[in-house]
C-alpha atoms as a printed R data frame, in Angstrom:
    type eleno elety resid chain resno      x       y      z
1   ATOM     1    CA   UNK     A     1  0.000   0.000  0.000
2   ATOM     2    CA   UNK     A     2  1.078   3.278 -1.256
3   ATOM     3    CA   UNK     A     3  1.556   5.735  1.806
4   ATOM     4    CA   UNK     A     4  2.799   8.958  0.060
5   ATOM     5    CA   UNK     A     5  0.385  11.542  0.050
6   ATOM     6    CA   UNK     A     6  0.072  15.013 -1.507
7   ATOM     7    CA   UNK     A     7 -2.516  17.162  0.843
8   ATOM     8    CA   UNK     A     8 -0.741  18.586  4.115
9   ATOM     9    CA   UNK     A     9 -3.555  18.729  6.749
10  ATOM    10    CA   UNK     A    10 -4.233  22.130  8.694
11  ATOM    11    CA   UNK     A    11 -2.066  21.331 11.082
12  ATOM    12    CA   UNK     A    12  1.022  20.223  9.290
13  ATOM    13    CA   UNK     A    13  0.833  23.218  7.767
14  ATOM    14    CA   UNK     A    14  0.753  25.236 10.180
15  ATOM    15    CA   UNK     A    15  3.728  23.447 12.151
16  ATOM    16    CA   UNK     A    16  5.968  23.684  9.174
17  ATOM    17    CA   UNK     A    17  4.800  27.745  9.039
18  ATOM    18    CA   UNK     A    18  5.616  28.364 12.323
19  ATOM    19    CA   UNK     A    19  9.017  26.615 12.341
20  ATOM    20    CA   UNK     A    20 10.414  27.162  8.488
21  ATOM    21    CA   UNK     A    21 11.334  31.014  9.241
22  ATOM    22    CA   UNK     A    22 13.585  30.126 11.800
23  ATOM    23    CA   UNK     A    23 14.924  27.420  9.977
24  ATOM    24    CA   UNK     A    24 15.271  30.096  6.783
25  ATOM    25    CA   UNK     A    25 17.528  32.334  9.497
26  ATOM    26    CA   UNK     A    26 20.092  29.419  9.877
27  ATOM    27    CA   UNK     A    27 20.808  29.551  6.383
28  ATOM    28    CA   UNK     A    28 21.420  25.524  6.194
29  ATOM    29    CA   UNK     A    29 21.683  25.537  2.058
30  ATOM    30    CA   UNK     A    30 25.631  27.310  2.438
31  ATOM    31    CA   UNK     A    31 28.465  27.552  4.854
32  ATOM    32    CA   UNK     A    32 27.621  24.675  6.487
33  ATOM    33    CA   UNK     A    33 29.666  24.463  9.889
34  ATOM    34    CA   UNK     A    34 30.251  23.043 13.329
35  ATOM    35    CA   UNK     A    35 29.101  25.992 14.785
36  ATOM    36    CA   UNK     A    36 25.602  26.356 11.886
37  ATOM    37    CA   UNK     A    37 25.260  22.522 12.916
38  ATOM    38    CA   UNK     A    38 24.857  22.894 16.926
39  ATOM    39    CA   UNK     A    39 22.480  26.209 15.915
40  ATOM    40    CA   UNK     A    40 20.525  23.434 13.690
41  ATOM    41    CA   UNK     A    41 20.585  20.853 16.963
42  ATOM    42    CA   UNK     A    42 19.547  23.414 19.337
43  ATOM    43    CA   UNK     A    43 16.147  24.559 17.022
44  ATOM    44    CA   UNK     A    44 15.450  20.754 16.331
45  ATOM    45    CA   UNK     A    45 15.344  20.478 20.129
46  ATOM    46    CA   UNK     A    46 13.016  23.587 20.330
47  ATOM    47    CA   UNK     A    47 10.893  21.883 18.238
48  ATOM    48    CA   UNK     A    48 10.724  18.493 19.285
49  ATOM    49    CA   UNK     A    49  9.265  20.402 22.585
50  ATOM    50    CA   UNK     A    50  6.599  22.157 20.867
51  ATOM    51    CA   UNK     A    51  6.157  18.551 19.326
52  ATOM    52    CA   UNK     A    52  5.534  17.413 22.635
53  ATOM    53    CA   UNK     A    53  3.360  19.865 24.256
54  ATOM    54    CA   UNK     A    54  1.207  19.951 20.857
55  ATOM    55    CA   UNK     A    55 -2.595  18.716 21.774
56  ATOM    56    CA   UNK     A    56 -2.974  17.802 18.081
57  ATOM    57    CA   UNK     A    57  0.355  17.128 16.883
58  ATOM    58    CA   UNK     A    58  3.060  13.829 17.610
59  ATOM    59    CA   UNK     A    59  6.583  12.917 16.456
60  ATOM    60    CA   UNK     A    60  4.510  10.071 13.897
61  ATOM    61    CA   UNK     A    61  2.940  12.613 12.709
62  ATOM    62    CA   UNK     A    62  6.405  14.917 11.900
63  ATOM    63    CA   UNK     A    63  7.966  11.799 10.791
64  ATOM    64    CA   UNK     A    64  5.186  11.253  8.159
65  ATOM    65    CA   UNK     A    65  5.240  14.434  6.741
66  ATOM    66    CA   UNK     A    66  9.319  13.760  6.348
67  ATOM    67    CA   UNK     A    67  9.131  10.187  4.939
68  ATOM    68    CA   UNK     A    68  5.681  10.561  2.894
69  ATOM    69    CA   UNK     A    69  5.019  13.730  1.372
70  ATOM    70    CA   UNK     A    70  5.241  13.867 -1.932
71  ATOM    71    CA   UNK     A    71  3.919  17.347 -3.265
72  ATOM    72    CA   UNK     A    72  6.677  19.611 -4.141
73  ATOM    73    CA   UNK     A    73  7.298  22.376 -1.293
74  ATOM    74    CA   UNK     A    74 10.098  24.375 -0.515
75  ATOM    75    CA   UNK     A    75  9.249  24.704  2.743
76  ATOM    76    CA   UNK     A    76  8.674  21.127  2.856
77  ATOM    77    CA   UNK     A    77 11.913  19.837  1.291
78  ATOM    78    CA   UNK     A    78 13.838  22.503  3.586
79  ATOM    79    CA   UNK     A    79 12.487  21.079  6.550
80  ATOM    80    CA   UNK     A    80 13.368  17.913  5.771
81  ATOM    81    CA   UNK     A    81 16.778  18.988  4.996
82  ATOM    82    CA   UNK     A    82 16.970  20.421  8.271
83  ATOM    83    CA   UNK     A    83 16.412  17.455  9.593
84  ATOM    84    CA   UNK     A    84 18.641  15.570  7.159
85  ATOM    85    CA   UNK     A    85 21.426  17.358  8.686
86  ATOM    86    CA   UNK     A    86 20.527  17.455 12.220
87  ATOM    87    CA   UNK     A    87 20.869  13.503 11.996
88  ATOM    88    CA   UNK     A    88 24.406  13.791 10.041
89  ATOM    89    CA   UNK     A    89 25.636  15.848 12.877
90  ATOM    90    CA   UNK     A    90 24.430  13.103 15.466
91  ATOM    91    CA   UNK     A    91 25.662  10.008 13.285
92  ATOM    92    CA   UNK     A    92 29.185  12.430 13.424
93  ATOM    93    CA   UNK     A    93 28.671  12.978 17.303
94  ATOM    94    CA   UNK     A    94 28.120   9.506 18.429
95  ATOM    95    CA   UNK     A    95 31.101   7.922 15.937
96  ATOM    96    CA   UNK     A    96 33.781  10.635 17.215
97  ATOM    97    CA   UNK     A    97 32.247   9.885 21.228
98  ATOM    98    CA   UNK     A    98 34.681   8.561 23.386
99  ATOM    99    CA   UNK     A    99 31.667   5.771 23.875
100 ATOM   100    CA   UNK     A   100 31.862   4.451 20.569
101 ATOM   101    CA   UNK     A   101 34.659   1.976 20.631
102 ATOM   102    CA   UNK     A   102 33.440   0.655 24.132
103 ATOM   103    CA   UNK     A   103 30.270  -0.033 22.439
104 ATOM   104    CA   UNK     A   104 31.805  -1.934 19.245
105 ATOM   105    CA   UNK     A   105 33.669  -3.700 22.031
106 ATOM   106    CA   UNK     A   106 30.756  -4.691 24.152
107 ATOM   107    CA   UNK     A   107 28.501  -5.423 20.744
108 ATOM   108    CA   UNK     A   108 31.655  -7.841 19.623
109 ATOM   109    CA   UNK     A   109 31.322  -9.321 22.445
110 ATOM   110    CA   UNK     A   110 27.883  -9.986 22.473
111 ATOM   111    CA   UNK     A   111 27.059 -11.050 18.816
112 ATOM   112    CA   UNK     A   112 30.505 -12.993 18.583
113 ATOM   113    CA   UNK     A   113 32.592 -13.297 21.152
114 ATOM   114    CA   UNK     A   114 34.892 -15.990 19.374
115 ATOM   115    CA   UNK     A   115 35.998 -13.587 16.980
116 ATOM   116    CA   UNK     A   116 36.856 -10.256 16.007
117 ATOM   117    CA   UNK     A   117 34.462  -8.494 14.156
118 ATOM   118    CA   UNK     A   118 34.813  -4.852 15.255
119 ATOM   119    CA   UNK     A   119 35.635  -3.648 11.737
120 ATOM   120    CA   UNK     A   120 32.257  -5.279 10.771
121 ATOM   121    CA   UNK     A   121 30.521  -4.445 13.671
122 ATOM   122    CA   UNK     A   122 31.098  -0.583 12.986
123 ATOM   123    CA   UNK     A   123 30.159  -0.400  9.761
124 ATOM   124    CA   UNK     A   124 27.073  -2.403 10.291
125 ATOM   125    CA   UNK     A   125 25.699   0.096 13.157
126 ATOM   126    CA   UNK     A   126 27.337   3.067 10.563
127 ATOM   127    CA   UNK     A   127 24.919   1.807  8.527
128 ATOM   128    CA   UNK     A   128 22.017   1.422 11.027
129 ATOM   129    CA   UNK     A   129 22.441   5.141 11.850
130 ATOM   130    CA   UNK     A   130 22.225   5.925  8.183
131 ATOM   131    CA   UNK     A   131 18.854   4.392  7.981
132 ATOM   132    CA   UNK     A   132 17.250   6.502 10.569
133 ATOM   133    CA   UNK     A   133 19.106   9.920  8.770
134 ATOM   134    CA   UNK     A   134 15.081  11.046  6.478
135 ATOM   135    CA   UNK     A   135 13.894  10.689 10.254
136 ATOM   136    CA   UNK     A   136 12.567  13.198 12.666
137 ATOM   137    CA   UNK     A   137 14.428  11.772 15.635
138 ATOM   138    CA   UNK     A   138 17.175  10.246 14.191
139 ATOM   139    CA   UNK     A   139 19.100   7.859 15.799
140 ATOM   140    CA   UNK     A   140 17.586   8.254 19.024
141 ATOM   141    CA   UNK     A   141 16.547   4.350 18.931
142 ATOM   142    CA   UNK     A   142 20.589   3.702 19.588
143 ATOM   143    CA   UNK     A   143 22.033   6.845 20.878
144 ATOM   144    CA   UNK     A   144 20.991   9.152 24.221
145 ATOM   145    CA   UNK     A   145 21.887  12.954 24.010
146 ATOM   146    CA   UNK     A   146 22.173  15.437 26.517
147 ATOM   147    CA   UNK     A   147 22.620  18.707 24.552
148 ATOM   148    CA   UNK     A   148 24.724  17.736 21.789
149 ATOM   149    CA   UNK     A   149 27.031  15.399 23.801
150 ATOM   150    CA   UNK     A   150 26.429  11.507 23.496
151 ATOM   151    CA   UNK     A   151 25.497  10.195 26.671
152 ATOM   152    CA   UNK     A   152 24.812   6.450 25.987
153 ATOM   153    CA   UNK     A   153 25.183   4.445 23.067
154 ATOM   154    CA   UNK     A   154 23.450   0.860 23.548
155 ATOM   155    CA   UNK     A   155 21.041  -1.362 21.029
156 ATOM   156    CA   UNK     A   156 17.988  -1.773 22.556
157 ATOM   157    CA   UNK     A   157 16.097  -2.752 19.165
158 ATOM   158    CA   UNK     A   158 15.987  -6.791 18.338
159 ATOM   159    CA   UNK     A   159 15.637  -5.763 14.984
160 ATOM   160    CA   UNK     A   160 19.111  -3.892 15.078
161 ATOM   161    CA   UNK     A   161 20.860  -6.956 16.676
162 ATOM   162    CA   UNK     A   162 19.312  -9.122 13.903
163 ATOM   163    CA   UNK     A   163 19.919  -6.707 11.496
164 ATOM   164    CA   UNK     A   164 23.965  -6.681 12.709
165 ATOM   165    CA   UNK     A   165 23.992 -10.446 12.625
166 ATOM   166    CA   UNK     A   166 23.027 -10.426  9.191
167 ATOM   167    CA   UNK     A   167 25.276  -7.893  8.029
168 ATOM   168    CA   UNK     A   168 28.467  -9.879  9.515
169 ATOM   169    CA   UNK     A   169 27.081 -13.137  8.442
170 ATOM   170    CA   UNK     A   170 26.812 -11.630  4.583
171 ATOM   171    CA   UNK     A   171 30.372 -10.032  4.631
């Protein structure tokens, strides 16, 4: 069944009004830096609480507009961009964390211990975090932030462990 559609309801429309100007100010589509990229973290956060104290509005319903719309919009496609890069900036975060090889560690250890599959292992949650990039939250499924710092990294997903397996077992 074909989910896309091409009609924004009221309300989508007027979350993506109310957040696209300041979105417009950050200027995401050149000079993309460090500094432009915590900026684009802190709004998303600023956001995600309006998400939350909405009476008529959820993350699904964000996440829908990001994965299903299909009518051309500027304001639309910069949004998702927004978000696009937001995730980037995570994926960067949690790789660079002092956290990360701990976690390949403890992962190789608990998929298969026998042998050493870091290598494998980090490319295979690499591309996990990929997958969740055209999302409105991201990686959040494998990766806990306070501010823009990484405070856990764990699986907590069967699907990502089976996923992993898979991955190794097809290299």
């Amino acid at each position: 069944m074909d989910q896309k559609f091409l009609k924004l309801k009221k309300e989508y429309k007027n979350f993506i009004k109310t957040n696209i100007e300041q979105i417009k100010k950050l200027d995401i589509e050149t000079n993309l830096t460090k500094e432009k990229c915590k900026l684009i973290y802190k709004l998303y956060n600023k956001i995600y609480k309006s998400i939350e104290n909405s009476e008529v509005l959820n993350v699904n319903d964000i996440n829908h507009i990001i994965i299903n719309y299909s009518k051309e919009d500027p304001n639309v496609e910069l949004f998702k961009k927004f978000i696009k890069i937001k995730n980037l900036y995570l994926i960067k975060k949690v790789i660079q964390s002092n956290l990360w090889e701990p976690f390949i560690l403890k992962l190789n250890s608990e998929i298969n211990p026998n042998k050493q599959i870091k290598h494998l292992l980090s490319k295979g949650v690499y591309k996990l975090l990929i997958n969740s990039v055209n999302q409105f939250r991201g990686c959040w499924e494998i990766a806990e932030f306070t501010n823009d710092k990484v405070k856990k990294i764990d699986i907590v997903e069967p699907d990502h462990i089976e996923f992993l397996k898979k991955y190794i077992k097809n290299k």
